[in-house]
N, C-alpha and C positions, 0 to 999 in steps of 0.2 A: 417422479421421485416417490420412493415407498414412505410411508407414513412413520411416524416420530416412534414409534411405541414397536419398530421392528428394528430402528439402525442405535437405539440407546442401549445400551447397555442396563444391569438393575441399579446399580452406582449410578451412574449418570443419569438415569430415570429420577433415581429419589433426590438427585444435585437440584434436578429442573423444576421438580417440584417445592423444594428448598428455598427457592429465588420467587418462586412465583406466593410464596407466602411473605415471604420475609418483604419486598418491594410492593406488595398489591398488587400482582398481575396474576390476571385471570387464566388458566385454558382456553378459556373462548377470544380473550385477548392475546394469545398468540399464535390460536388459528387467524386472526383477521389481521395479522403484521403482513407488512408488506414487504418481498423482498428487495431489499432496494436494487444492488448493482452486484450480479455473480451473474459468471459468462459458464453456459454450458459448450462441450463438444460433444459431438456426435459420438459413440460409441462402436469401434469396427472390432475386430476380430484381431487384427494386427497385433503382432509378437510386440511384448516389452523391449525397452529400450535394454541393450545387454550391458554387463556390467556396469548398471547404472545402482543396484544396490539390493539389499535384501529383501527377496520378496515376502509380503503379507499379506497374509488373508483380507483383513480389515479393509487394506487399500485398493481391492476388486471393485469393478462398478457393478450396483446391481445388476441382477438381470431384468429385471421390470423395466418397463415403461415409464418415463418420467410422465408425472399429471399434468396438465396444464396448468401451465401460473396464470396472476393478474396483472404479473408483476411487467410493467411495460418495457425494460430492456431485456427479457427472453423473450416478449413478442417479438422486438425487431429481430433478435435473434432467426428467431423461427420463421420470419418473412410476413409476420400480419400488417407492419410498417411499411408498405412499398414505396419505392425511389417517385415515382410518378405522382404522390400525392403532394397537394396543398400544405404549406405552414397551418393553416391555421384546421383543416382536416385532420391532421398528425396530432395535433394538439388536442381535439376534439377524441380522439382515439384513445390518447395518451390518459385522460382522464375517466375516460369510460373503463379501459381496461383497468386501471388503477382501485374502481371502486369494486374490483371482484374480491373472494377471498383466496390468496394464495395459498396452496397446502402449508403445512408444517415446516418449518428447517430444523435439521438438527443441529443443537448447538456449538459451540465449537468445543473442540477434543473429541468428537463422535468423525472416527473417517468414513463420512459415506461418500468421498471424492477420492478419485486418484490423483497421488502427488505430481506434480508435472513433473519431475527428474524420472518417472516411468512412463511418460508416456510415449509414442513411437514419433519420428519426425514426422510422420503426417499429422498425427494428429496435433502435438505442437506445435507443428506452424498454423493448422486450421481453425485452433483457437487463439492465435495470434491476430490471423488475419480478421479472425470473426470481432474480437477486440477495437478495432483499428477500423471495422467498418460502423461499428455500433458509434464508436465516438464521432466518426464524421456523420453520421446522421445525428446523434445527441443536439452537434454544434448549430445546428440547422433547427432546431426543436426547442420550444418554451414549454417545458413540461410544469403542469402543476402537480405539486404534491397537494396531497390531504396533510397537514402536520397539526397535529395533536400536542404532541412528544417534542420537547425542543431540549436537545443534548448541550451544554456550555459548558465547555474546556479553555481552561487559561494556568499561569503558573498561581498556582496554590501559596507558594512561598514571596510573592509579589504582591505588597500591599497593595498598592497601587492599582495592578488589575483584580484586586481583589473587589475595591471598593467598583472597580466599572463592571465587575460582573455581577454585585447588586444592584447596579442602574441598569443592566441590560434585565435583572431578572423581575424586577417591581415591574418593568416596562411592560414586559410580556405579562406577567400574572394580570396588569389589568386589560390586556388587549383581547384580542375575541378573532379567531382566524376566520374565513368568509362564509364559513354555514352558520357562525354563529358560536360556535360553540369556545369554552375556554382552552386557554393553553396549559399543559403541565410541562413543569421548568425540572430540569436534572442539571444540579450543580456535584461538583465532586463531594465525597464525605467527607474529607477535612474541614469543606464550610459551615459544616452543623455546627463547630465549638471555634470559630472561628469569630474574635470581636469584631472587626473589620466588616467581614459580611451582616453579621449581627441578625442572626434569625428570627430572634424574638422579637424585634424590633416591626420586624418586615412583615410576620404573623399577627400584629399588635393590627396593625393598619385592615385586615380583614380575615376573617375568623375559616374563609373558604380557603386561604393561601396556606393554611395546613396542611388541606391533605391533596394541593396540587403542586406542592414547593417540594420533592424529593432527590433525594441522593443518589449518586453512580458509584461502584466498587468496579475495579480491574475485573470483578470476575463477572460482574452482570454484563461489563462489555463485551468478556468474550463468549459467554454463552448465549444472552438475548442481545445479538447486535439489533435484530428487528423491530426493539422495542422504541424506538428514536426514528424518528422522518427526518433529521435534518443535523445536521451538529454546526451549532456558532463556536469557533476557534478566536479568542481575544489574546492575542501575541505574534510572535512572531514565525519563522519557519520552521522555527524547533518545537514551536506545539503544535505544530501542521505534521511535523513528523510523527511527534506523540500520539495523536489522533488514528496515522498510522497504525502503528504498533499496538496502540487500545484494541483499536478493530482488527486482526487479525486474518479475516476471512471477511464477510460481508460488512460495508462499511457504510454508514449513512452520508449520504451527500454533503460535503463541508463546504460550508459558511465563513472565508477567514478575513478577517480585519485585523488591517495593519498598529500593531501595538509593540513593534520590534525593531529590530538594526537594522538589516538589509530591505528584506521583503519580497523576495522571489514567487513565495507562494502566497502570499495574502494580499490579495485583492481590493478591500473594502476600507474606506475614509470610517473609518469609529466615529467622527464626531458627528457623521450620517446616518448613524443606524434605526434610527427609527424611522426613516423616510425610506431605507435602504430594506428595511425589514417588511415592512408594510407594502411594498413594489413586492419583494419576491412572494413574500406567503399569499397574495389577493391576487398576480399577473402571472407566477410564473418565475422558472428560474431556466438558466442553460447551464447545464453542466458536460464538462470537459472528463473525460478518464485518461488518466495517466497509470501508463502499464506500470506494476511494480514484478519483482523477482523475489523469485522464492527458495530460501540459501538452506542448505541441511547438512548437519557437522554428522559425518561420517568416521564412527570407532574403531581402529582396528581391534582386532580381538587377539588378543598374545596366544602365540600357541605352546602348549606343553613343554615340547624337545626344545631344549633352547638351542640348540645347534640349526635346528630347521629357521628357529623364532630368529636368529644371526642372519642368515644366510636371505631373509627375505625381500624382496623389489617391490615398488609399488608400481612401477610401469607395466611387471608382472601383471600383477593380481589388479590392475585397473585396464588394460586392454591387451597385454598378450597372452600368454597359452593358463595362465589362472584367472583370467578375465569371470570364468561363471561359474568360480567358485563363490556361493553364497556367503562361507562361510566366514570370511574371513574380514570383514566390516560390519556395524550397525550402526542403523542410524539412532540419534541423539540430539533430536531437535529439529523443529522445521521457523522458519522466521523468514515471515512477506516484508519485504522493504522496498521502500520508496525512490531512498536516495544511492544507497551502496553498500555494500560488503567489502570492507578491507582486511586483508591478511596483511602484518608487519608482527616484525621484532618481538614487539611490548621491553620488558625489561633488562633481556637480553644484550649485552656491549656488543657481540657479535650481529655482523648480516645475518637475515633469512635468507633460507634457500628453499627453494619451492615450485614443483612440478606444475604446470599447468597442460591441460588436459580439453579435447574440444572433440565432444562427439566419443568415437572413436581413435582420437588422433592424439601421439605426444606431440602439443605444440612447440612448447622450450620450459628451459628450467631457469629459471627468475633468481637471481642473485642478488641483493639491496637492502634495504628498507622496507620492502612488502612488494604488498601489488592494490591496486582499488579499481573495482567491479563496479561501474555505476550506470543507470537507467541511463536515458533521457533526462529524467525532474534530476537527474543527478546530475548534471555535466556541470554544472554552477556550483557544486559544493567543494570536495575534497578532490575532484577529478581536474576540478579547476586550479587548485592549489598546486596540485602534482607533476602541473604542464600538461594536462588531456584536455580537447577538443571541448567548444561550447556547442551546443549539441541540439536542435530542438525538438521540444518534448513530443511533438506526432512522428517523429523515426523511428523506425523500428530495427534499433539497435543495441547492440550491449558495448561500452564502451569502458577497456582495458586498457591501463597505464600504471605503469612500474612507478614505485617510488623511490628515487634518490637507484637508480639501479646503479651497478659496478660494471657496466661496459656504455660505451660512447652510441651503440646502435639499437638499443631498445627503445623504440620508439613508441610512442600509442597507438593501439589497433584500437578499430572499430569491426564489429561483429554483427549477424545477423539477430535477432533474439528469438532466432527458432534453434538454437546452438545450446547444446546442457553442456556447460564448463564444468570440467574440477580439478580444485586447486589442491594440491596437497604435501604434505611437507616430507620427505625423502625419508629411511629409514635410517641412511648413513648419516643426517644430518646434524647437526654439531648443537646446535639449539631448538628448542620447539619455536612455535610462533602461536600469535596469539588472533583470533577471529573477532569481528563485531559486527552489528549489523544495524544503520543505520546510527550508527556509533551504541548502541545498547546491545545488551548477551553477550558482553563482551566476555569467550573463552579461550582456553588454551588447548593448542593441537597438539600433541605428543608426535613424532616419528611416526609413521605409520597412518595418522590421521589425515581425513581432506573433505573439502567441503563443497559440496554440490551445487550449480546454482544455472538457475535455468527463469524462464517466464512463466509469472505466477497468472493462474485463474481468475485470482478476485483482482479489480483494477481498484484505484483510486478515484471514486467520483468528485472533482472537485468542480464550486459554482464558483462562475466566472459573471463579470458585470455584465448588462447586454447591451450598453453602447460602446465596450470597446475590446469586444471577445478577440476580434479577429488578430489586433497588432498588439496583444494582452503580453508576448513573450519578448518581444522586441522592445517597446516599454522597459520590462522589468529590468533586461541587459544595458542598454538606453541608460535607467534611471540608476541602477545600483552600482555599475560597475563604469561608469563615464566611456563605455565601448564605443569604439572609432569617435572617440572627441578630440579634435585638437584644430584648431584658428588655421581656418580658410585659407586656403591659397588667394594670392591678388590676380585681378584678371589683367593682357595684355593692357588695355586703355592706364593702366595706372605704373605702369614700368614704364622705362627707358625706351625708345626710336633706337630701332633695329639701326645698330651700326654704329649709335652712340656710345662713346663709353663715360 
């Protein structure tokens, strides 16, 4: 990977210096970040994916040589992790490679990666596959992190976890991680003037809790993801999503305890966290990666002659003879999600009507209440609601289900997720539809609009318990949604002699 000070721009050079004044972060502190969890692919020669959308400069992989990292999932990556070692050798590894310095990353909004909706089906599925092999060794491995930096996300607007998020953050401010050294606590900005958390209170108690008690903005998450080894999530699924969406591209390993409804994605007994806390940062933790996708609202662009602007197809200009004409879309937005991207109605009294698109291929045109795109971690959300498959999260699949459709045979497909879908909404079509992702950036698609969505790069590192990783998804289904519950059959000994009546 080329160094920070050739893929920034002069804007985004003086952003980065901005943040590292305004928060107290060094230079030399974010040479020594660690990247936590970004999957590289190998780089071939291979033609772009066609008419998958307008090419850009920006979006080329360099041509250098990525540097060596220290960072321990692009070793397994690169094979210094081999199949044949020990648990507790891998671990030994795991932390030696960890105390190197990793080059620089650039922050996010700097493309120094290719969007996956360009990359070729080899190499898509190669980073798929590379994905999917990292996480089965993950599952096998107690990685210790070094955390210094401990990230705490909960809702802001919820007294309740407001006051558990100053009892998780006194906890930490006086705890000491196993070299010794103190922990600094990132709470969001709203808890500076918030009574509830009560800062001055917390600061009152010790005079050092000043200047290691500091704040998080949307935008330091998404330029220094790096600055964080760990993130404690206090609620329910929807701040697990949040956490998502904060992190955008590289995401610190999340920490979630159960403080909500259901509980699909959070793990952790709250009323255990200091015993809970004290296991992971001093033994180790296993974390699980869950693939996310990565959705991008494609513009059309109006053309001049309106007589030509009338006349135009989007089956056309998305895979037949205008297929590579550049010109005639831009993109307008990219958003990694967890759970799913739904296209429906919105306000609309009329159905959506809406192409959908796989590869190369028109697959059918969708007539209903939308359509919902979900992972894996999504088959339990809106895919479940819609009548689509429960799904678990190490498949590698994209799973499509129509919503409320107007014919009796739309059934739910399951996909590969080495497949770039785009869904898009017809020019002749009678109402726009409206896109969300992850249920947030909720927009609207004009005629002519469609939206790209394929398997993203950066995964979801999520830390799972270590006494109960392996039946961790079957539980959650088990527990949340009473699946396959219902009173025993009686055995023969307790019925009727054959013949009685």
């Amino acid at each position: 990977m080329a160094s920070n000070e050739s893929q920034l721009g002069v804007a985004d050079a003086g952003a980065h210096e901005t943040l590292e004044a305004e928060y107290g972060l060094a230079s030399s502190d974010s040479d020594g970040m660690h990247e936590q969890v970004e999957v590289f692919f190998s780089s071939n020669d291979a033609q772009r994916r066609r008419a998958s959308i307008v090419p850009d400069a920006k979006s080329r992989r360099l041509s250098s040589k990525r540097k060596k990292t220290g960072c321990f999932v692009h070793a397994m990556l690169e094979g210094k992790v081999l199949d044949g070692q020990s648990t507790s050798n891998q671990e030994g590894l795991a932390q030696e490679q960890l105390a190197d310095k990793p080059p620089p990353t650039p922050p996010h909004g700097a493309d120094g990666h290719r969007q996956s909706r360009l990359l070729t089906k080899q190499q898509l599925s190669d980073m798929a596959v590379g994905i999917r092999e990292l996480s089965k060794k993950l599952g096998h491995l107690r990685v210790k992190l070094k955390i210094q930096n401990v990230f705490i996300l909960t809702k802001a607007h919820d007294q309740t976890l407001v006051a558990k998020t100053r009892d998780v953050t006194e906890w930490l401010l006086q705890s000491k991680n196993p070299d010794g050294a103190l922990y600094t606590v990132w709470v969001e900005q709203t808890m500076e003037n918030s009574k509830t958390f009560d800062t001055e209170s917390i600061i009152a108690k010790d005079p050092s809790y000043k200047d290691r008690l500091k704040y998080w903005t949307n935008e330091l998450c998404a330029k220094r993801p790096h600055t964080f080894e760990i993130c404690i999530a206090l609620g329910g699924d929807g701040t697990v999503l949040y956490a998502s969406w904060l992190f955008q591209r590289v995401v610190p390993p999340v920490m979630s305890f159960a403080l909500g409804s259901l509980g699909f994605l959070t793990k952790f007994d709250f009323g255990k966290y200091p015993d809970i806390l004290t296991s992971a940062f001093n033994d180790g933790v296993t974390v699980s990666l869950r693939l996310r996708f990565e959705g991008t609202i494609m513009r059309s662009q109006r053309r001049v002659d309106e007589e030509e602007q009338r006349s135009r197809d989007l089956v056309e200009e998305l895979i037949g003879d205008l297929a590579d004409d550049a010109s005639s879309h831009r993109p307008d937005g990219v958003h990694n999600i967890l759970n799913d991207i739904v296209l429906d109605r919105g306000p609309n009294p009329t159905m959506s009507s809406i192409e959908m698109f796989g590869d190369n291929d028109h697959f059918t045109s969708v007539q209903g209440d939308g359509i919902c795109v979900a992972t894996p971690t999504g088959s339990t959300a809106y895919n479940l609601a819609a009548g689509g498959s429960l799904c678990h999260p190490e498949n590698p699949v994209m799973l499509v289900t129509a919503i409320s459709p107007h014919t009796l045979s739309f059934r739910p497909v399951i996909l590969p997720d080495t497949i770039v879908l785009r869904l898009g909404v017809p020019y002749d079509a009678r109402a726009s539809c409206w896109a969300s992702f992850d249920g947030k950036e909720r927009s609207e698609l004009q005629p002519g609009d469609y939206v790209t969505i394929s398997a993203s790069r950066f995964p979801f590192p999520s830390v799972l318990p270590l006494d109960r990783r392996s039946e961790d998804w079957v539980d959650s289904i088990s527990r949340t949604l009473n699946w396959n519950n219902r009173q025993r059959q009686k055995a023969f000994d307790d019925c009727p002699k054959n013949g009685a009546k």
